[in-house]
C-alpha positions in Angstrom: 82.4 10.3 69.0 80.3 11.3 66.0 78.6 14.4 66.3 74.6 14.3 66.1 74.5 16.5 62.8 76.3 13.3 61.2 74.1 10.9 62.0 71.4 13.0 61.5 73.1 13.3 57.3 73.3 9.6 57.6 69.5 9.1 58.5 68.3 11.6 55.9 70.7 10.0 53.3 69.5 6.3 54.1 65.8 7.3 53.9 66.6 8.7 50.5 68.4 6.0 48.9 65.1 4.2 50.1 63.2 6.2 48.5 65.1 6.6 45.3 65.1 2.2 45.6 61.4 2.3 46.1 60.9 4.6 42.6 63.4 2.6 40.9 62.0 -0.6 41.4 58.4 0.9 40.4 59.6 2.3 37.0 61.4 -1.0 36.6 57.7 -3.0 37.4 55.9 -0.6 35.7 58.8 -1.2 32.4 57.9 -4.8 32.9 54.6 -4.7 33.0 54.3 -2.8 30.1 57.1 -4.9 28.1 55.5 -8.2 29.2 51.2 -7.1 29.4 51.1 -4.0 27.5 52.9 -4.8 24.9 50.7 -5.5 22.0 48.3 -2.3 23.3 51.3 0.2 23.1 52.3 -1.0 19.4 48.3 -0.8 18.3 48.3 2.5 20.2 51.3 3.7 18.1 50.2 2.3 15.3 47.1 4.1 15.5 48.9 7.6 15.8 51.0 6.8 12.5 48.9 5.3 10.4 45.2 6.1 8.6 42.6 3.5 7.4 40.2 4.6 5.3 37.2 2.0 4.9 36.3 0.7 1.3 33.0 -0.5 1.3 31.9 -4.6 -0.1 30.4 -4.5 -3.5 26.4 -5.7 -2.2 25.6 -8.9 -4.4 22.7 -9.0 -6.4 19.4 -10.0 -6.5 18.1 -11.8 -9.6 14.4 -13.3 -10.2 14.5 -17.1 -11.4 15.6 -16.7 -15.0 18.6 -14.3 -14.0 16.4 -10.9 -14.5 18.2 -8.2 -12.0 15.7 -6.8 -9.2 18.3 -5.2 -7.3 22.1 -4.2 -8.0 24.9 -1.9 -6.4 26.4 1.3 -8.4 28.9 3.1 -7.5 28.9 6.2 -5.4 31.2 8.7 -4.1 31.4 9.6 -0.2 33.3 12.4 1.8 35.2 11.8 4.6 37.6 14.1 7.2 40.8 13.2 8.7 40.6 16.1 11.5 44.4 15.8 13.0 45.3 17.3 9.0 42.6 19.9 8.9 44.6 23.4 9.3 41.2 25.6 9.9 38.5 23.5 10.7 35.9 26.6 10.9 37.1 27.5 7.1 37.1 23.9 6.0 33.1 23.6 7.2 32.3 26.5 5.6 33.3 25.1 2.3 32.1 22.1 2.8 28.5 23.1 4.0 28.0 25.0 0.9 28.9 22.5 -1.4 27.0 19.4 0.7 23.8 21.6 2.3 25.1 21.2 5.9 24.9 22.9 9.2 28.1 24.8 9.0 28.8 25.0 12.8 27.2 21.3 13.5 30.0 20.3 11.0 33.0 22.7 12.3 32.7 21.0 16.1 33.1 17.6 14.1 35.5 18.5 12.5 37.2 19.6 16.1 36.7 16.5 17.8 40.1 14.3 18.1 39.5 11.6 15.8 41.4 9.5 13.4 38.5 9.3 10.9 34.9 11.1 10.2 32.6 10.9 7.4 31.5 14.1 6.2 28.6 12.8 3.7 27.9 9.6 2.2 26.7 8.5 -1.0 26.5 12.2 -2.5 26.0 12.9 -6.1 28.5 12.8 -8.8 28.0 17.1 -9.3 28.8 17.5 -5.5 31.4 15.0 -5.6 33.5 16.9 -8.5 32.9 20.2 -6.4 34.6 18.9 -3.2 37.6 17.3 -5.1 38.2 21.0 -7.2 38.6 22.3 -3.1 41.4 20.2 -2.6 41.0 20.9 0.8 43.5 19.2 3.8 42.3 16.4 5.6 39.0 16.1 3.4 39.0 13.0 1.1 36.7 10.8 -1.3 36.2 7.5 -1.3 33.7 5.1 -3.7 31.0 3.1 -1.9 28.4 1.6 -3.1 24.6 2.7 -3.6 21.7 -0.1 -3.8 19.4 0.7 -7.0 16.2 -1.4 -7.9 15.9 -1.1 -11.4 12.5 -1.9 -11.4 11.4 0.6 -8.4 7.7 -0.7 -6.7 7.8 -4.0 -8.7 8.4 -6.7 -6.3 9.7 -3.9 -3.4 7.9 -5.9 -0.7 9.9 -8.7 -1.4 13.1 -7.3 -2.2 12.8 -4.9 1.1 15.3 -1.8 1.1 19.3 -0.8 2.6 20.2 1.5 5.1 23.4 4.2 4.3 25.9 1.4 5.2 24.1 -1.0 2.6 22.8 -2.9 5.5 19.8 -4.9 5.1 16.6 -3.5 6.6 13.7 -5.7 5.2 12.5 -8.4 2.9 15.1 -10.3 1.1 17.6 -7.6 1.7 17.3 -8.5 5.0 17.1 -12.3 5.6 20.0 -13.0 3.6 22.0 -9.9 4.6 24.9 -12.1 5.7 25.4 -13.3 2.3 24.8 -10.0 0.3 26.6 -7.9 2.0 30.5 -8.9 1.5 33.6 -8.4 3.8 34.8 -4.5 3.6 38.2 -3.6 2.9 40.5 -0.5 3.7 43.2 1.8 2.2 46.0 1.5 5.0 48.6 4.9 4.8 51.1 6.3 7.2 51.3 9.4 8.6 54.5 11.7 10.4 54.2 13.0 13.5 52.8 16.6 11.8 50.3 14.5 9.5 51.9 14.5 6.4 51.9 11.2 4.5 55.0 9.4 4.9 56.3 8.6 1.0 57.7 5.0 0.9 56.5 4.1 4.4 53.1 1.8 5.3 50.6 2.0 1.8 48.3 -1.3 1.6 45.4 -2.1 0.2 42.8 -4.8 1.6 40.5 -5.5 -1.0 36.9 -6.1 0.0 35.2 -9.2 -0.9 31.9 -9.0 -2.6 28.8 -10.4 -1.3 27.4 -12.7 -3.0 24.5 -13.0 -5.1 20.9 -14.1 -4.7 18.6 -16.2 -7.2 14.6 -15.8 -6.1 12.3 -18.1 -7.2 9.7 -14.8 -8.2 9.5 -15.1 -11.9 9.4 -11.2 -13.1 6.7 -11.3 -15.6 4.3 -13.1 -13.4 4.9 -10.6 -10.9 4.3 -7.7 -13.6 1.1 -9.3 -14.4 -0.3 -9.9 -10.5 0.9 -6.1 -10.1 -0.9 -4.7 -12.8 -4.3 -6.4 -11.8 -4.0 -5.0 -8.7 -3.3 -1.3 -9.7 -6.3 -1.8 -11.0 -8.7 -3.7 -8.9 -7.1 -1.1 -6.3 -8.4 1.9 -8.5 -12.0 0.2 -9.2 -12.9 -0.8 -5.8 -11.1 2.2 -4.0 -9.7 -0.8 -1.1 -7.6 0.1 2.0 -5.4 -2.8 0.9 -4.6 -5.3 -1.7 -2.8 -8.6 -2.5 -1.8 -11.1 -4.9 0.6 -14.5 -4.0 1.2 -17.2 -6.4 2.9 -20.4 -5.7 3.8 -23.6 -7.9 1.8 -26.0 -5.7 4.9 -29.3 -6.8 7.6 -27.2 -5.4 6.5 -24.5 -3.0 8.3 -21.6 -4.8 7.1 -18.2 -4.7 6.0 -17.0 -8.0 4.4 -13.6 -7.5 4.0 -11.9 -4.4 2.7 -8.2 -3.8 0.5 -6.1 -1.7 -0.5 -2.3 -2.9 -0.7 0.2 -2.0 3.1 0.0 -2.3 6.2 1.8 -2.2 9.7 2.5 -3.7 13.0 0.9 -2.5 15.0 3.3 -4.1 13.3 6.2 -2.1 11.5 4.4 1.1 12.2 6.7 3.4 9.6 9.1 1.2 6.9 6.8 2.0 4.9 6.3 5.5 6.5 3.3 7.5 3.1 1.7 6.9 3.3 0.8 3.2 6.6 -1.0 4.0 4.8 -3.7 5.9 4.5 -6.9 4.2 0.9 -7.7 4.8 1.1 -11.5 2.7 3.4 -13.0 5.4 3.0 -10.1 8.6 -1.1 -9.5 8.4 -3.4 -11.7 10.1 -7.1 -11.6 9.1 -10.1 -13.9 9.5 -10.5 -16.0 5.9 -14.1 -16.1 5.9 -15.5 -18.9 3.2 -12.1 -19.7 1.9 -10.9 -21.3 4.9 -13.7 -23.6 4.3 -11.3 -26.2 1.9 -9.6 -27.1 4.9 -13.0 -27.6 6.9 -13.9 -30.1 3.7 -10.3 -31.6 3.1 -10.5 -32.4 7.7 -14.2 -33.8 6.9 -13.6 -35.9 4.0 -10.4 -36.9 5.2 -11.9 -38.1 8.7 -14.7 -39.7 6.5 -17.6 -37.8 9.1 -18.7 -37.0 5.4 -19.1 -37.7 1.8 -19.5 -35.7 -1.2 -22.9 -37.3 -1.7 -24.3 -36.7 2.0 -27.9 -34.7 2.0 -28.0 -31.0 4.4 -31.0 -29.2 5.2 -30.0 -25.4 4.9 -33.2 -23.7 6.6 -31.5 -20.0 6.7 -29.8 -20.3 10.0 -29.0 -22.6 12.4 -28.5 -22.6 16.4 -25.3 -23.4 18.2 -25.1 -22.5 22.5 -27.7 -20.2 22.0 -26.6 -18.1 18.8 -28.0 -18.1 15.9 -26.0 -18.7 12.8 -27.4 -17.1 9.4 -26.9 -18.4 5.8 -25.7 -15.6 3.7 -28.8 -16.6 1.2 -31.7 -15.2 3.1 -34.1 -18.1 3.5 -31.4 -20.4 2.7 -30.7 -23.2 0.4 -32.8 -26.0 1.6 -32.0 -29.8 0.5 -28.3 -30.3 -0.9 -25.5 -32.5 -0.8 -22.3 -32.0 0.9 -20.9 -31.3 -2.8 -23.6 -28.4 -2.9 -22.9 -27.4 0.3 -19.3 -26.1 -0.9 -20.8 -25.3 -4.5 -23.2 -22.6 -2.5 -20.3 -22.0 -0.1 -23.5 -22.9 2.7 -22.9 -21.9 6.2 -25.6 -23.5 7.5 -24.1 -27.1 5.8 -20.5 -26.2 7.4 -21.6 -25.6 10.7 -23.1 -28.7 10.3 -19.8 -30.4 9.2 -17.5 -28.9 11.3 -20.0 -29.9 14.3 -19.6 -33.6 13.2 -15.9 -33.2 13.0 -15.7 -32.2 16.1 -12.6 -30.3 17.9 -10.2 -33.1 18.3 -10.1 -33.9 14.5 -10.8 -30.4 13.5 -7.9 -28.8 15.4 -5.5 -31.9 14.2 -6.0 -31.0 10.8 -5.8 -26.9 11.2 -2.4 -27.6 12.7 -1.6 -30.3 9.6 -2.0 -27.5 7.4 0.3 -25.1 9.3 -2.1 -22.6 10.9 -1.3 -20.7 14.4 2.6 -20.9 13.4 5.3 -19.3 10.8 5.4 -21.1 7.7 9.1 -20.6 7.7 9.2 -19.0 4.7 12.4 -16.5 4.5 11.2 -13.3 4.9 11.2 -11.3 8.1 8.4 -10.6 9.9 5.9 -13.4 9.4 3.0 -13.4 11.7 1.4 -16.7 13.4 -2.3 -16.0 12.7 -4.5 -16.7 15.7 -7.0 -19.7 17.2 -8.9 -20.3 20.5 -7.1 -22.2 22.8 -7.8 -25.9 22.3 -8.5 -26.4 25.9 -11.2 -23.3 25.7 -12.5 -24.4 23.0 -16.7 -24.7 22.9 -18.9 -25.6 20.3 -19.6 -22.3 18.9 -16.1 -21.5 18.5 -15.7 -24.7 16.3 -19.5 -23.8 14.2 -18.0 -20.5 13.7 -14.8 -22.0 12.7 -16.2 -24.3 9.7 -17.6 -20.8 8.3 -13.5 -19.1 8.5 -14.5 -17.1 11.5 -13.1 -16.8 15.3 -9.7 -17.7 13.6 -6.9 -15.2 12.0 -5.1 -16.6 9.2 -2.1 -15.0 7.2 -2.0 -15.0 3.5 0.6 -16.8 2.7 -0.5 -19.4 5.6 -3.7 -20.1 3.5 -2.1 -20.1 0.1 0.4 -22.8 1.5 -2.6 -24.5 2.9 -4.5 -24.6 -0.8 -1.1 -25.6 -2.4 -1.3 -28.6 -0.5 -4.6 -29.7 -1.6 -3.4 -29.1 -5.2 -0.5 -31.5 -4.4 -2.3 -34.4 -3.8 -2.0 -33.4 0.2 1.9 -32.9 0.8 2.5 -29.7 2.5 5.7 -27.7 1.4 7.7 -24.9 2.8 7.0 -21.6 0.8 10.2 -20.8 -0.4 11.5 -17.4 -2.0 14.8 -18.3 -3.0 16.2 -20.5 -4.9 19.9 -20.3 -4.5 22.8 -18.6 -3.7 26.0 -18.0 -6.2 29.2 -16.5 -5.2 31.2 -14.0 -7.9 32.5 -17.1 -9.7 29.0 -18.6 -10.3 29.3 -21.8 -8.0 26.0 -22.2 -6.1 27.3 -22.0 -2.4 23.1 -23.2 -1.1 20.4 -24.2 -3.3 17.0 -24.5 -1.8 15.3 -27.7 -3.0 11.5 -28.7 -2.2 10.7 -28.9 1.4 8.1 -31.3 2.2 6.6 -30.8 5.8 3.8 -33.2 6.0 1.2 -35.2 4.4 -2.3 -33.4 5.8 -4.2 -35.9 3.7 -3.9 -38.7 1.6 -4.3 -38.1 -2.1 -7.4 -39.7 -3.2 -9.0 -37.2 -0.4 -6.8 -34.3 -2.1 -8.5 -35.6 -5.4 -11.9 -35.5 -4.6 -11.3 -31.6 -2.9 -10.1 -30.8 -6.1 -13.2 -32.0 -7.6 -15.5 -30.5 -5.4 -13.5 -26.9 -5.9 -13.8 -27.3 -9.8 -17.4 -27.4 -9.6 -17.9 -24.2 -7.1 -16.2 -22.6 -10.3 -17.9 -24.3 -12.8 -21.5 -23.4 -11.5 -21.1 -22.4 -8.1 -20.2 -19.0 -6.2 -17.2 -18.7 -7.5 -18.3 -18.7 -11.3 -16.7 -15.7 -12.2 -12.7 -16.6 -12.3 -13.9 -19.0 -14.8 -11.7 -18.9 -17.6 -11.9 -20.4 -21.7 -10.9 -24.1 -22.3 -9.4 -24.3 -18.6 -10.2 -26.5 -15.5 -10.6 -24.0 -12.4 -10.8 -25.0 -9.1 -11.3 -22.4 -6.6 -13.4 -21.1 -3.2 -14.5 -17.3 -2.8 -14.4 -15.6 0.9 -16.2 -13.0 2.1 -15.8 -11.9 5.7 -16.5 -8.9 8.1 -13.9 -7.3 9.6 -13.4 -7.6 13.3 -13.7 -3.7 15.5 -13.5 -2.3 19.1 -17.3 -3.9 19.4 -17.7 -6.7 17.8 -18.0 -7.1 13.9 -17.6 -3.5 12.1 -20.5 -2.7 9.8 -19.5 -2.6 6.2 -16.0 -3.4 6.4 -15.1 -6.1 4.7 -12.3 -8.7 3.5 -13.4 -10.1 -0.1 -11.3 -12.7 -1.6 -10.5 -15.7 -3.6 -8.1 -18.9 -3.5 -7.6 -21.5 -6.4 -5.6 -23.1 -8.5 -5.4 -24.3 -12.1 -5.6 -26.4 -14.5 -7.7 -28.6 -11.4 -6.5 -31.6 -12.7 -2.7 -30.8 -12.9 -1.8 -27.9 -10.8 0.6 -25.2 -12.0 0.0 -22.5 -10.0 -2.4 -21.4 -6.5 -3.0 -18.2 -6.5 -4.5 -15.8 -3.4 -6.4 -12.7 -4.3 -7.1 -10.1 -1.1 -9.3 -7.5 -1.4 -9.4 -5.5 2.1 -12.5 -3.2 2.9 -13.7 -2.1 -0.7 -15.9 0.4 -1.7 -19.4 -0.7 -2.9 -19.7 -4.5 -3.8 -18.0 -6.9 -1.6 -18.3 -10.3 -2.1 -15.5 -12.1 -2.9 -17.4 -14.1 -6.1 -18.2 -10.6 -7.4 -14.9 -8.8 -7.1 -12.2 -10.8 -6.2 -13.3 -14.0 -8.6 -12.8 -12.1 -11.9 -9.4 -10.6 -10.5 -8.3 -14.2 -10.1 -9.9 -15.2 -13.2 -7.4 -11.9 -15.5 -4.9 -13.2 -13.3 -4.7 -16.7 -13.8 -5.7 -16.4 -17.5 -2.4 -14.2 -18.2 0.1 -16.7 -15.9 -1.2 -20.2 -18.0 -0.4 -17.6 -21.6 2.7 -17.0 -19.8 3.8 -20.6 -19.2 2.3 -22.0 -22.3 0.2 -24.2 -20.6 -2.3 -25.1 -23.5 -5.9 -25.1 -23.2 -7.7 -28.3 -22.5 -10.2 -28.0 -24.4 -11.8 -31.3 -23.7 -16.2 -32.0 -24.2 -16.5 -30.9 -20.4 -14.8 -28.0 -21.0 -16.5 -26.9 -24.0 -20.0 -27.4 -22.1 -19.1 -25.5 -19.4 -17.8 -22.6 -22.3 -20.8 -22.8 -24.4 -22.5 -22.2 -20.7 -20.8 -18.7 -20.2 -20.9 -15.3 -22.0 -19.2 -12.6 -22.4 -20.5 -9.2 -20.4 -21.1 -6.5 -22.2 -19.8 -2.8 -21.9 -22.2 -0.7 -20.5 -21.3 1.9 -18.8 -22.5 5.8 -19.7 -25.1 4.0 -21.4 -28.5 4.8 -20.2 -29.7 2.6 -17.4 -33.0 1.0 -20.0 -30.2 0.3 -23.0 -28.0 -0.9 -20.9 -30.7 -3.1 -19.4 -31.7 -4.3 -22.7 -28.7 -5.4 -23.5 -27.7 -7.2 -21.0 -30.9 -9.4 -21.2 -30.2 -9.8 -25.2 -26.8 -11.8 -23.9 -28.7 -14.1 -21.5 -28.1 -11.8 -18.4 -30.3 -10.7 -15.5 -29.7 -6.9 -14.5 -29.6 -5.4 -10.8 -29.3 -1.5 -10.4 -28.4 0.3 -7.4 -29.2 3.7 -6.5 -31.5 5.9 -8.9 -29.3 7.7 -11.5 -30.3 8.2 -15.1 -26.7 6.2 -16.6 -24.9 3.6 -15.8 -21.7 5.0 -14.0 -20.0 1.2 -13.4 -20.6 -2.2 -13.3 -19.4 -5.7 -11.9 -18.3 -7.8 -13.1 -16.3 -5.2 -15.3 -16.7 -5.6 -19.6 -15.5 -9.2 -21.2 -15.5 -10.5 -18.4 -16.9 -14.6 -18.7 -20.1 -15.7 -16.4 -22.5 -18.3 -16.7 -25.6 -17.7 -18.7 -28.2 -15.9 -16.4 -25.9 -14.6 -13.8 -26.6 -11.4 -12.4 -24.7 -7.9 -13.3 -24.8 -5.2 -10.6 -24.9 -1.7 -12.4 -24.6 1.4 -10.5 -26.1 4.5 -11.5 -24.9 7.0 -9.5 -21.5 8.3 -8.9 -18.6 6.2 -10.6 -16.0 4.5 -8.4 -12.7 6.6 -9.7 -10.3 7.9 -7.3 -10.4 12.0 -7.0 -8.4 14.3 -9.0 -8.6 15.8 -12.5 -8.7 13.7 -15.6 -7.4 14.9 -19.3 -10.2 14.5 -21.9 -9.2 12.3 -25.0 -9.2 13.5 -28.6 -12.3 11.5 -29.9 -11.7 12.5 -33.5 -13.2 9.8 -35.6 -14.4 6.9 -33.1 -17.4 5.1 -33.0 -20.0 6.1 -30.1 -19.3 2.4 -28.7 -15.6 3.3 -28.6 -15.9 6.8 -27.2 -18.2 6.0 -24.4 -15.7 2.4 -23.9 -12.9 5.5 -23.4 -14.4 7.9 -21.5 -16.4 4.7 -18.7 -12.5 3.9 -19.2 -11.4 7.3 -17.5 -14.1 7.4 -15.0 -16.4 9.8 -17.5 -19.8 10.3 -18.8 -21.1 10.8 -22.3 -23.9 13.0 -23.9 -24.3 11.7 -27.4 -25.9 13.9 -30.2 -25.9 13.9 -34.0 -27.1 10.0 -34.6 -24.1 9.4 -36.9 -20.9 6.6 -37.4 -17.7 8.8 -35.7 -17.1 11.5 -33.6 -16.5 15.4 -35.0 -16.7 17.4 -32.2 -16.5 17.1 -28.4 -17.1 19.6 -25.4 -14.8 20.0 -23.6 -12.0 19.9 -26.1 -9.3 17.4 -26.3 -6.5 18.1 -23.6 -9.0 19.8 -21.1 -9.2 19.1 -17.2 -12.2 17.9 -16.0 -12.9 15.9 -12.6 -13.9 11.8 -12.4 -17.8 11.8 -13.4 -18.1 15.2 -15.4 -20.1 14.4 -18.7 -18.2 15.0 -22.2 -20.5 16.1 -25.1 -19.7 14.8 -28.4 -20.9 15.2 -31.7 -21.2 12.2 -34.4 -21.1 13.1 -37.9 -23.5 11.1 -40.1 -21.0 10.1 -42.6 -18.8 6.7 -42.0 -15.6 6.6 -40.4 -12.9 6.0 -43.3 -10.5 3.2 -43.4 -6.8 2.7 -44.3 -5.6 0.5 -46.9 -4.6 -1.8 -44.4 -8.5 -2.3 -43.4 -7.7 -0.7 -40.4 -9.7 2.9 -38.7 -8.3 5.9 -38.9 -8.4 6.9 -35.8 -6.3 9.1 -33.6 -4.5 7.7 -30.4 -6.2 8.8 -27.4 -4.7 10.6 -24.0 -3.9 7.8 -21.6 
């Protein structure tokens, strides 16, 4: 009989054989699993333990303009990076480091703790800093080349071109709408490690080269832009605006010549600038277009044929629409004129009129022809919509008011798309900002050709808008962007800006749209003027900007003048303005009536401190120039004086009005001998400059040319 102690061995050793079985066949499943499943994670995982990779950033492609000019490249740059498992002393390492890269040295030593396979130290340093780090030849610290964006041109076209983050990422403009073809594939330096972090010689060392982006062709042509960005510098400085802008686009394909907006900033630096100047206000600001919204009000009338050219308005000063009354801008108004006149005097009274005739159904078909209340498509980010009353709210007033380019937000480049098409014979086009894309080897990979979106109106329509718009220039409001031996056709705006209660006093939006030569369109061109100081209609200030503008772009593209017995009709009609600032407010006077001009003068001051239009500037015979004789309309700070030595007193007080400065004449004579204060002194915008002129004549070279010193800029 077996004894109880024997069974009792027997139970104990069955339960565990069971029990080693039971662990057995779990370390056998789990082997399994991770054999069968887990496979591919353990060999990653071990992989991972051995072996480094060390990122080697895409080469960013470039941006040209249309004829191959470079607007934005990559250079090479050196960055710092830590492998922490092969740092020995990570609170020594930081320490070097910091001082070296102007870190926190304990933010940097608890990186440097943290178990991870890579960590970048500082990116993009400078080559000084880079040497530095390198002489260390400290453990687990490396360098690797990246690449840096650089705009070669800094502000010039920075709207556009946008700006990169640290990982040459596209943030805005073109940078970022075509990010996915800039910015490349990135490669890697692969290298394996023992189990103590030292590099295994002869063991895993491969390179994957990075693949370049490739490179981008706008259809911005670099001198055009140079030219539009120059006028505004300067209309920016005379008026003293909140904003400026400038686009130009070739009306027969659509492309983007010039576009900018100031004030501005650098790509190269954006960070240094407010978030606000980064905003591209041509394609992302909506704004009501005042009288230049009234082309599309004429193309939807004509084009419905609820009017002719010839057709006779009665403009009494205002006229009554649900209740409101709806003022002329001429007090008094412009009494009988044709529908022709009507644009010529830019008429509200003769819109609202029209645009009642039209009616909402018709009107509202054509503002949506044209592309307004929706993106443009154009390929930059952030374009707006603009803004209209709903079509099923919509009341007579809304439709008086807008016939006048009020009640509705347009963007810019919505309304110079919209004038394009009217230059085009009616076929609206995409705006487009690029032309194509090349890879490294040159083949285009996309080209952007014209792309028509619809016919708004048929061409004879087209024509006579063209017509009509030629005239407005020729003898109309917009008189001032007339320019020598060219057809201009063009509308001026002049609208008040929109506040918390209603319409803001003195804020206002002056511009001008147009395009030229009328007859066979090369260019449209949109010129912004937001909330200016002192005068404010668009025929006054923003005209003669388009006028510089467009008078530069036709030199540029050798487009010759026409020249024809129209054209010399309407020249022999205009004269050239005088300069006549710092003269005294009777000379100056004088002599504006002696070239055929009438004379208005604001405030009470003894000289003339500025005018408008500004010197040389064309106008038709008898047109009024505003002089102000007050304070003149520089920005603040201090101003260098000029060496006057030997200049006429027309030249020295054409320098000095040129600076923002006054002049006291004395002595009677040819050229300048002395001057208070002296050349090189600080003095702030407005102070007066006495100068001396010696009665002898001013001496001249052999080559017939003065002898005269060059001035401070």
């Amino acid at each position: 009989m077996v004894s109880a102690s024997h069974v009792t061995i027997r139970r104990r050793a069955a339960v565990l054989f069971v029990f080693v079985a039971l662990i057995m066949v779990g370390l056998i499943g789990r082997l399994i699993y991770l054999q069968s499943f887990r496979s591919p994670w353990l060999a990653e995982s071990a992989t991972d333990q051995r072996v480094r990779e060390i990122p080697v950033e895409a080469r960013r492609g470039v941006i040209y303009d249309r004829h191959g000019r470079e607007l934005a490249v990559s250079v090479s740059s050196e960055s710092v990076y830590a492998i922490p498992a092969e740092i020995t002393s990570p609170e020594e390492t930081a320490a070097s480091l910091a001082a070296i890269l102007n870190l926190d040295r304990e933010n940097l030593a608890a990186k440097l703790k943290k178990r991870q396979s890579f960590l970048w130290i500082k990116r993009k340093i400078e080559p000084a800093a880079a040497l530095a780090v390198r002489k260390l030849a400290l453990p687990g610290v490396g360098i690797t080349q990246e690449n840096r964006r650089h705009y070669p041109h800094g502000r010039l076209a920075s709207h556009v071109l946008g700006f990169t983050g640290i990982d040459s990422q596209g943030l805005d403009g073109v940078e970022l709408a075509f990010d996915s073809y800039l910015r490349g594939r990135p490669g890697a330096v692969v290298i394996e490690y023992d189990a103590r972090g030292r590099e295994i010689p002869q063991a895993t060392h491969r390179y994957v080269p990075p693949a370049a982006g490739q490179d981008i062709y706008l259809t911005i042509d670099t001198v055009i832009q140079q030219i539009v960005e120059r006028e505004l510098e300067k209309v920016l400085r005379d008026t003293q605006a909140q904003r400026v802008s400038i686009v130009a686009i070739a009306p027969a394909t659509g492309e983007i010549l010039a576009l900018a907006n100031k004030p501005d900033y650098d790509p190269n630096d954006f960070a240094a600038f407010p978030p606000k100047l980064w905003r591209n206000n041509v394609v992302s600001n909506a704004y009501e277009p005042g009288s230049t919204f009234k082309i599309i009000t004429t193309a939807a009338a004509l084009g419905e044929k609820v009017v002719s050219p010839d057709d006779r308005f009665f403009d009494p000063g205002s006229v009554e629409v649900q209740g409101r009354h709806i003022h002329c801008w001429r007090h008094g108004g412009h009494g009988s004129q044709s529908f022709t006149e009507v644009v010529k005097n830019s008429c509200n009274v003769g819109f609202v009129n029209v645009g009642l005739r039209l009616g909402a159904e018709a009107f509202y078909r054509h503002i949506a022809a044209f592309g307004f209340n929706k993106p443009t498509g154009i390929d930059l980010p952030g374009e707006a919509r603009g803004l209209i009353v709903d079509y099923a709210k919509v009341k007579p007033i809304n439709i008086a008011t807008m016939a006048i380019g009020q009640s509705i937000a347009v963007t810019p480049i919505q309304l110079i798309t919209a004038a394009a098409a009217i230059a085009n014979d009616g076929q609206l086009l995409r705006p487009q900002i690029v032309r194509e894309v090349r890879d490294k080897d040159g083949r285009v990979t996309r080209a952007f050709a014209p792309d028509p979106v619809a016919r708004v109106i048929d061409g004879k329509t087209a024509q006579t808008v063209q017509g009509i718009l030629e005239k407005v220039v020729q003898d109309g409001t917009g008189r001032n962007a007339y320019i020598e031996g060219f057809r201009i056709a063009g509308k001026t705006g002049t609208a008040q800006k929109v506040g918390d209660r209603g319409y803001a006093q003195g804020r206002y939006v002056a511009s001008f749209v147009g395009f030229a030569p009328a007859d066979n369109p090369r260019i449209a061109l949109l010129v912004i003027i937001d909330e200016p100081v002192g005068p404010y209609y668009g025929g006054l200030i923003a005209a003669p900007v388009f006028g510089a503008v467009m008078r530069d772009i036709l030199q540029y593209l050798q487009v010759a003048p026409q020249g024809g017995p129209a054209e010399r009709e309407q020249a022999a009609a205009h004269v050239a303005v005088p300069a006549v600032i710092n003269l005294p407010v009777a000379d100056a006077a004088r002599e504006l009536k002696a070239a055929g001009l009438a004379v208005r003068i604001e405030e009470q001051g003894e000289r003339v401190a500025d005018q408008v239009p500004k010197p040389a500037s064309r106008v038709p015979a008898g047109a009024s120039i505003l002089l102000y004789t007050k304070t003149p309309r520089y920005p603040d700070g201090e101003i260098t004086i000029p060496d006057l030595t030997g200049l006429t007193p027309r030249e020295a007080t054409a320098l000095l009005a040129d600076l923002g400065l006054l002049i006291r004449p004395a002595g009677g004579g040819a050229a300048a001998d002395r001057q208070d204060p002296a050349p090189g002194g600080k003095v702030v915008a407005g102070s007066e400059v006495s100068v001396h002129f010696r009665e002898e004549a001013v001496k001249f070279g052999s080559d017939g040319n003065t002898n005269i010193k060059p001035s401070a800029p």
